[in-house]
N, C-alpha and C positions, 0 to 999 in steps of 0.2 A: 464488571468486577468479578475476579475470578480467584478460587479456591486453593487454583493450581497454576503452573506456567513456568516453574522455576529452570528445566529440563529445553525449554520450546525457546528458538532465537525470531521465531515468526508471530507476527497474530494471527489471531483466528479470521477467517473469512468472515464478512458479514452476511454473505449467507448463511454459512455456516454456523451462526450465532442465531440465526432467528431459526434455524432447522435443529437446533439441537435448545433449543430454551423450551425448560419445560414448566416455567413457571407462572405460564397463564391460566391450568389447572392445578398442579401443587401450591399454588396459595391456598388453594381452597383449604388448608387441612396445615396452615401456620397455627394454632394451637396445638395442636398434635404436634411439629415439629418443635414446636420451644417447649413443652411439657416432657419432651421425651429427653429435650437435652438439659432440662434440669435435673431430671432423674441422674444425668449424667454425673453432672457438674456437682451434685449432690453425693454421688455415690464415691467420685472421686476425691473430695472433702473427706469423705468418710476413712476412707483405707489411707489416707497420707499422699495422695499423688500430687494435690492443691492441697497449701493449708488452710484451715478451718474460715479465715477470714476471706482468701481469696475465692472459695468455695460462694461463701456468703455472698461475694459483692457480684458475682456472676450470676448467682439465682435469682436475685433483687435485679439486676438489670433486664435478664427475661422479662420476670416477672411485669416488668417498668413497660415494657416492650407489649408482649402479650396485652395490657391493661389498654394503652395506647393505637394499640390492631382494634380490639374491641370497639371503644368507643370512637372509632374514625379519626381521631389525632394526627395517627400515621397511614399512610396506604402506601402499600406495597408498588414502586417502580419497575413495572415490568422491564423493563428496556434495561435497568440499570444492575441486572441480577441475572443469572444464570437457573440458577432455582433457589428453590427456597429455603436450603439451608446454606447457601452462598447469604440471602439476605439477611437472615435467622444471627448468623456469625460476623458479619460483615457490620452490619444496624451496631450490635451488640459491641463491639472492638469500635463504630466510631463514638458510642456513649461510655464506655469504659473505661475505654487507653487499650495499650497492649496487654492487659491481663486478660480480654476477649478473646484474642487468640489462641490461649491456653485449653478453649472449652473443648477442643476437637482430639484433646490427647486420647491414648487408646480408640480410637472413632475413627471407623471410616464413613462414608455416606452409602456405602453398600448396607453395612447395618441399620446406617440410623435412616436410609428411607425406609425400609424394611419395617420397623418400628413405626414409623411416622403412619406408614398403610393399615399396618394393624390396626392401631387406634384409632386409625380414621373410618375402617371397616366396621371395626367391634362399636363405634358411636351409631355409625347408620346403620348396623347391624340391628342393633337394641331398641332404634326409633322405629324401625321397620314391624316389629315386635309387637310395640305401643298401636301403630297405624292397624295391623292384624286385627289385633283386640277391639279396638274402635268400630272398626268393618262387622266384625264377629256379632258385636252387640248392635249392631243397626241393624243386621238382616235378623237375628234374634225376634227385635225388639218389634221390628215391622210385622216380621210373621205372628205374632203374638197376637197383634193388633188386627189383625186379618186371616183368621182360622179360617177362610170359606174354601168352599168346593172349586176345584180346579180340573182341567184333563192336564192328566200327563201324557207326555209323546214319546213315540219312538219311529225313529224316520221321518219326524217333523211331522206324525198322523195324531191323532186322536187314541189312547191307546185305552188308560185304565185311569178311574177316579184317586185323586189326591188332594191335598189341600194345600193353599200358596204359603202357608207357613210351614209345612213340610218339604215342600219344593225348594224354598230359599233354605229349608234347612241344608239341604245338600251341598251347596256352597258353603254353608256353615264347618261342614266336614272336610271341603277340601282346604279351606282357609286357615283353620286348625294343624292341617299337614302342612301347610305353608311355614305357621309358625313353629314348627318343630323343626322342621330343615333347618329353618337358620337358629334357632338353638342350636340343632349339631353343630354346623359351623360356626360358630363362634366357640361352643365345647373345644372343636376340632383345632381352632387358629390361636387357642389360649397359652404360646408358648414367647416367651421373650426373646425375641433374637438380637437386643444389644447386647455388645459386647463380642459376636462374633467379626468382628473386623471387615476388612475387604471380603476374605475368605477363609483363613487360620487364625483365627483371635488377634490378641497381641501378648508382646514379652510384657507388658507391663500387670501389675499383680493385683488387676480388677478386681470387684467382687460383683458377679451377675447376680446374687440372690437380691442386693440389695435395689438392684434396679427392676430387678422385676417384681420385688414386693412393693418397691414404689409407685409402681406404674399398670397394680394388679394386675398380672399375669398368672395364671395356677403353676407355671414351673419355667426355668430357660432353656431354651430352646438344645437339644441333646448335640446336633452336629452344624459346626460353624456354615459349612458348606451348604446344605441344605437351607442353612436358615438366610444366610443371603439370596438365595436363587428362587427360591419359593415364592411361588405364586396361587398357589393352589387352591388358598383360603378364598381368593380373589374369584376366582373360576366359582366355587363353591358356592359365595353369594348368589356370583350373578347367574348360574344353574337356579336357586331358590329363587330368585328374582325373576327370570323367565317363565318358572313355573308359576309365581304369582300374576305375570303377565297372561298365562295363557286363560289364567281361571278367571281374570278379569273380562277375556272377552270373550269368552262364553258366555258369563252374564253379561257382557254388555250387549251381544247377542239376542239374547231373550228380552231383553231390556227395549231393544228396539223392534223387533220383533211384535210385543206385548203392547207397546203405544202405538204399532201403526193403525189405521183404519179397520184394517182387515180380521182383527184381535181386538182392540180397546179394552184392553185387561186394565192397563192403568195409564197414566196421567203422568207425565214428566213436569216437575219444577219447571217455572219459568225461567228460572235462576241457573237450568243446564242445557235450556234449548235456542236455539235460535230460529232466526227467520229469513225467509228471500227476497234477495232484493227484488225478486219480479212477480212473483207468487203470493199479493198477498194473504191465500189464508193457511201458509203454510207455519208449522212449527216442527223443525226438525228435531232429533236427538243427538245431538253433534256432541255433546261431552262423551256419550256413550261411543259413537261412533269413533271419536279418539283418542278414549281407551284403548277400543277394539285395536287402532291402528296401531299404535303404542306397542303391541304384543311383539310387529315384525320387528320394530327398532330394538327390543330387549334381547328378543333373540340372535339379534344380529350381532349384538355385543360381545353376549357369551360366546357366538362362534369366534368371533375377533381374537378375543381374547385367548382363545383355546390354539387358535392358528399362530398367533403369537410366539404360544412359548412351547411349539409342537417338535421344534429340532432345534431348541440352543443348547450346547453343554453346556456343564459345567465350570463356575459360579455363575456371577451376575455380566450380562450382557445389555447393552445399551438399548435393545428391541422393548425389554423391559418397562422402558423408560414410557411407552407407547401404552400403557396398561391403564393409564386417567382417561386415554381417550377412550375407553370400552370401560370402564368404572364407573368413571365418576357423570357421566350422563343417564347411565344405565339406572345407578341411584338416585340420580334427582326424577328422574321417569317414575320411577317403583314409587319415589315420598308422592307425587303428584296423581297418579291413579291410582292408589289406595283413598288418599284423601278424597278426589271427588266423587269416586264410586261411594264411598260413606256416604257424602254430604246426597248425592244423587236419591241414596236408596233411603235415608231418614226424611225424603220429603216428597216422596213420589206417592203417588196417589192412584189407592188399588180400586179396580171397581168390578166387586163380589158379583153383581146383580148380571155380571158379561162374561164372567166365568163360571158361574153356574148355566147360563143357556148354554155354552160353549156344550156341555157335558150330554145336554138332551139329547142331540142329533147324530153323537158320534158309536152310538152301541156300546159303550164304556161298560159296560155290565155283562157282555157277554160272555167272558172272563171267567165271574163270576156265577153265570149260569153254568158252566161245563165243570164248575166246581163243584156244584151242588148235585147233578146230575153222576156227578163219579161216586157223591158220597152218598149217592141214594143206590152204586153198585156196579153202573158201566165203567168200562176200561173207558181210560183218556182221551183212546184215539176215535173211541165212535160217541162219547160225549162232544168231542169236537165237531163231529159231523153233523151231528144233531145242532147244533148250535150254528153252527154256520150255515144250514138250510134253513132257520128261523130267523138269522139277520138275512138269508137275500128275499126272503119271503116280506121282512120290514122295511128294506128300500125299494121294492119293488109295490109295494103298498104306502111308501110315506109317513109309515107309524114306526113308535119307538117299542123295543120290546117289553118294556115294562106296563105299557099301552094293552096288550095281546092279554083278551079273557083267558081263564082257567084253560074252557074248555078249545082255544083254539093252539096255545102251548099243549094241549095232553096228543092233539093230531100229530104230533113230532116223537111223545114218546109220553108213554103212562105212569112212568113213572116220575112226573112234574106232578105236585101236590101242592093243597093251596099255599105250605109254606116258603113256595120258593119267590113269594112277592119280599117275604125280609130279606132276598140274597137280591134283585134288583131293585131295591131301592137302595139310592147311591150312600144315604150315609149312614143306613142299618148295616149295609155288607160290608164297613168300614171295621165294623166290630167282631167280625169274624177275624179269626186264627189272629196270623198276625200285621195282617191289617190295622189292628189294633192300635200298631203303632202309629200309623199314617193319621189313627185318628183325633192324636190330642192335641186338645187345643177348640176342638167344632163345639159350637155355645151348641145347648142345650136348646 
């Protein structure tokens, strides 16, 4: 059933009908489309284009429609619909009569999917948000719960003392910037674009404030053309989405990294690991591991999407139409690896007592002796020398430097004094400068 045809003495190919039907992913976002066309239907009521009643009986019949989607009453007949504002109008005109048909005055479907993506954005936008926050307070909440001494790395070595509730703060930070991106974006996509028609409005004497206070929008949209063609909010997301992809597997990363054998920092839920069918004393971290994978398919979206609309003019082109296939999975990806990296990181289980040995072996304090050593007067660079003849002197002996008597540190340089045992003890030098920071949180 179709929208259009009046022009055409042919049908369409049934190829052609299954290559051009976009409404096996535009279902997804039938609340969006009948919300936006009551705003319509409503706005037109308003100004005199429908009178008051016919107005009424159109938005009761969404309404009727909409209620009926929800509770599974109705489902949507792929096969029998072109998309989903052929179904939206077509449902609606056969529970009506011909007063259905009247809802599409001033409307083209260039604006009203345009609207339909908005709101379908700005919803996953906002839940995306919620899922941020969620994540934000479980690595919070864990590191809280686990102030112990950790190494930190750099080039995946052993570098300088930190603690896993600082560590996971770090993610804390980038996840935070997560949620600001898509605030802007959503800031950025807060314009109404019904009412700009196919591409030039229409003659009819609309009123767009009213639809877009209806349908909270902060203002409509400045230029018709633009606002049919635009895609940009789209991109924007799934840029923020990628990037919440890529932070994801970083930690998932560490996550796995952290459970293997070779680490035993923590413990992964039963609940996100599995096991081999051949191997039994294996437990992998496979939720983690496909997050991690997760990240290519996100990216690959965005680029999709960007390749898309990289040379169409102006207005709306039917390539467009290909934008759910890089959307709308790209979204259900993002709701699904936020969710279980939460649920991952609120039940994993840290174990302090293998993160603390971790830090014995690796000179993690050496750092901090060349610090102490400059502030007793040497330049930097022969603090460093000093300090680095003292670690190959402690692997070359087996011992940790905090290990080395008074008197066998003063053979490197005289000016080491007894107080340089509070700059290598790992959570006395925590408290120096600002270090400080790193150190809140370590129990007493």
């Amino acid at each position: 059933m179709k929208l259009w045809g009046g022009r055409f003495n042919k049908e369409e190919d049934q190829l052609m009908q299954e290559f051009d039907n976009s409404l096996p992913l535009g279902k997804r976002y039938y609340e969006e489309d009948i919300i936006g066309s009551m705003a319509h239907a409503t706005m037109l009521g308003d100004v005199g284009i429908l009178t008051p009643d016919e107005s009424k009986k159109i938005v009761a019949g969404l309404k009727e429609i909409l209620s009926d989607l929800d509770s599974g009453k109705l489902v949507i007949d792929e096969d029998a619909f072109e998309d989903i504002h052929s179904f939206t109008e077509l449902t609606l005109t056969q529970r009506i009569g011909e007063l259905g048909k009247k809802l599409h005055t001033a409307r083209s479907r260039n604006d009203q999917v345009a609207v339909d993506t908005k709101l379908y954005c700005r919803k996953r936008g906002n839940h995306f948000i919620e899922l941020l926050d969620r994540l934000i307070q479980a690595l919070q909440e864990k590191g809280a719960e686990n102030p112990v001494l950790m190494p930190g790395y750099t080039h995946l070595q052993r570098a300088q003392v930190v603690t896993f509730q600082y560590h996971l703060g770090a993610y804390v930070e980038m996840f935070k910037r997560d949620k600001q991106r898509i605030q802007n974006a959503l800031e950025i996509m807060n314009e109404n674009p019904l009412g700009s028609g196919a591409l030039a409005g229409t003659t009819h004497q609309i009123d767009r404030n009213r639809t877009t206070e209806y349908l909270a929008f902060a203002s409509a949209s400045a230029n018709f053309m633009d606002a049919v063609s635009d895609r940009d909010y789209i991109i924007e997301l799934l840029s923020a989405c990628s990037l919440i992809a890529v932070h994801l597997s970083r930690l998932s990363e560490e996550l796995i990294l952290w459970c293997s054998q070779e680490f035993k920092f923590i413990s992964m839920d039963d609940a996100y690991a599995t096991g081999s069918s051949m191997m039994p004393q294996k437990k992998n971290p496979d939720a983690a591991e496909l997050v991690r994978g997760h990240a290519g398919l996100a990216i690959g979206s965005l680029v999709s999407m960007l390749t898309i609309m990289k040379g169409l003019p102006l207005t709306y082109n039917k390539d467009m139409q290909l934008d759910k296939e890089a959307f709308v999975s790209a979204f259900d990806r993002t709701d699904q690896t936020l969710t279980i990296m939460q649920k991952m990181i609120a039940t994993l289980k840290v174990h302090g007592e293998n993160m603390e040995k971790a830090i014995k072996s690796g000179f993690l304090n050496a750092t901090d002796l060349a610090d102490y050593l400059v502030k007793k007067g040497l330049a930097f660079r022969d603090a460093h020398d000093v300090v680095g003849r003292i670690v190959l002197y402690c692997e070359e002996n087996e011992r940790a430097i905090e290990e080395l008597s008074l008197t066998e540190l003063q053979t490197y340089s005289d000016q080491i004094k007894q107080d340089i045992y509070d700059y290598l003890d790992y959570e006395a030098s925590l408290k120096q400068g600002t270090k400080s920071e790193i150190r809140g949180g370590i129990k007493e």
